[in-house]
C-alpha positions in Angstrom: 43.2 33.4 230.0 45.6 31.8 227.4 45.8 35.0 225.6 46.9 36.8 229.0 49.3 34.1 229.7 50.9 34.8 226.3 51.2 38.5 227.1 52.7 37.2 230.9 55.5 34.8 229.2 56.4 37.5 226.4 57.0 40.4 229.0 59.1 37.7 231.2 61.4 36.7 227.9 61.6 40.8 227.2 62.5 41.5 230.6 65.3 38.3 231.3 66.7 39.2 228.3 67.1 43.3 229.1 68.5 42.0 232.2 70.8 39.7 230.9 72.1 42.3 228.0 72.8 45.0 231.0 74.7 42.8 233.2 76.5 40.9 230.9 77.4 44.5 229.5 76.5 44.6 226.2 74.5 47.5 225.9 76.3 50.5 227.9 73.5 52.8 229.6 72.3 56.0 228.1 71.6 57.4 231.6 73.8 57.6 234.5 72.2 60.7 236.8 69.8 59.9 239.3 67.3 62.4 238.6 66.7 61.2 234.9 66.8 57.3 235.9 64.2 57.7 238.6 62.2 60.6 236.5 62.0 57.7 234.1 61.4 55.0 236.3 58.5 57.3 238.1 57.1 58.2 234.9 56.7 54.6 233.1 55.2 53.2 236.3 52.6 56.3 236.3 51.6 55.7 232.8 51.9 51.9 233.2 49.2 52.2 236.6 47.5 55.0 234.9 46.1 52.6 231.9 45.3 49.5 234.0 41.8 51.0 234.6 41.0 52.1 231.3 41.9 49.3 229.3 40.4 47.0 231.6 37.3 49.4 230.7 37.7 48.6 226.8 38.5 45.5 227.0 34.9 44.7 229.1 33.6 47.0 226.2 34.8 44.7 223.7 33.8 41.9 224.8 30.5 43.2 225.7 29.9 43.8 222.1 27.6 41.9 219.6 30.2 41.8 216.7 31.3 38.7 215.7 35.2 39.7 215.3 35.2 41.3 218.6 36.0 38.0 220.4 39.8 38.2 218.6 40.1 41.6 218.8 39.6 40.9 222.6 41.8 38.2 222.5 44.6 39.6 220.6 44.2 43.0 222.9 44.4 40.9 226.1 47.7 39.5 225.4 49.3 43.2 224.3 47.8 44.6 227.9 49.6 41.8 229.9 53.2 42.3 227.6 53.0 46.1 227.4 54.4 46.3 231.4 57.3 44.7 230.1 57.3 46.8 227.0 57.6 49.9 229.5 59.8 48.1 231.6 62.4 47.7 228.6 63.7 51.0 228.2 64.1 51.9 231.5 66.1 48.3 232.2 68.3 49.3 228.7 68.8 52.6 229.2 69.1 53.0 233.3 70.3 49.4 233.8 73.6 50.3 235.5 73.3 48.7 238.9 71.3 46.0 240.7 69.0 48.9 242.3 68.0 49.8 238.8 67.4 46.0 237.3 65.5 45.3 240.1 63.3 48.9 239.8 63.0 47.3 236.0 61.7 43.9 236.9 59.0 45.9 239.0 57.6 47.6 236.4 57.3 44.2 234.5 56.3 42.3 237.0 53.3 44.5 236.4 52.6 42.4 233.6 51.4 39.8 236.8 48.8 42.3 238.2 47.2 43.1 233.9 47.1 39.3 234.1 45.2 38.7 236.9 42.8 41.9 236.9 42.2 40.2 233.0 41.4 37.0 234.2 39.0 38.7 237.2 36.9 41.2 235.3 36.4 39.9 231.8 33.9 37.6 231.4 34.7 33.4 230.9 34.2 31.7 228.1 30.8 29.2 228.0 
């Protein structure tokens, strides 16, 4: 849980601070039509839904296992599932981030992070 709450906080930092560098206009946007922003935007939330189910799938694998080290590889693959929204949400906030419609359609995709958290915490087993 600690590990996903890592992920959870990183992916919030990434995301206020792609926010804050495209309203306070220090990055100028790559992308100003509409069919390329929400192209992007459609494909990053695909892929982003896409791999909930199979990592969820690994990570039960991993922990299921009887090696030793594959407690911290579980661990340390917990807390990159629950950042990696915000990971896909960055380039869409820094390079469609021209209005408040498109910020917003970025924090979406990383409040993701919020759903890899909690389907984390639900199917992996607890610690004894």
């Amino acid at each position: 849980m600690l590990t996903g709450l890592i992920g959870l906080i990183g992916s919030l930092a990434m995301t206020v601070a792609a926010i804050y560098a495209m309203s306070a206009g220090l990055v100028p946007p790559l992308l100003n039509r509409p069919l390329w922003v929400w192209g992007l935007f459609l494909f990053l939330l695909t892929f982003s839904l896409l791999e909930i189910p199979l990592m969820i799938f690994g990570l039960r694998k991993m922990a299921a296992s009887v090696n030793p080290t594959a407690r911290h590889v579980v661990l340390v693959t917990n807390a990159g599932y629950t950042l990696f929204a915000g990971v896909y949400a960055l380039p869409f906030i820094l390079l469609a981030g021209v209005s408040w419609t498109e910020l917003l359609a970025g924090a979406g995709l990383a409040s993701l992070s919020i759903v890899r958290f909690i389907t984390s915490v639900v199917t992996l087993p607890n610690e004894k």
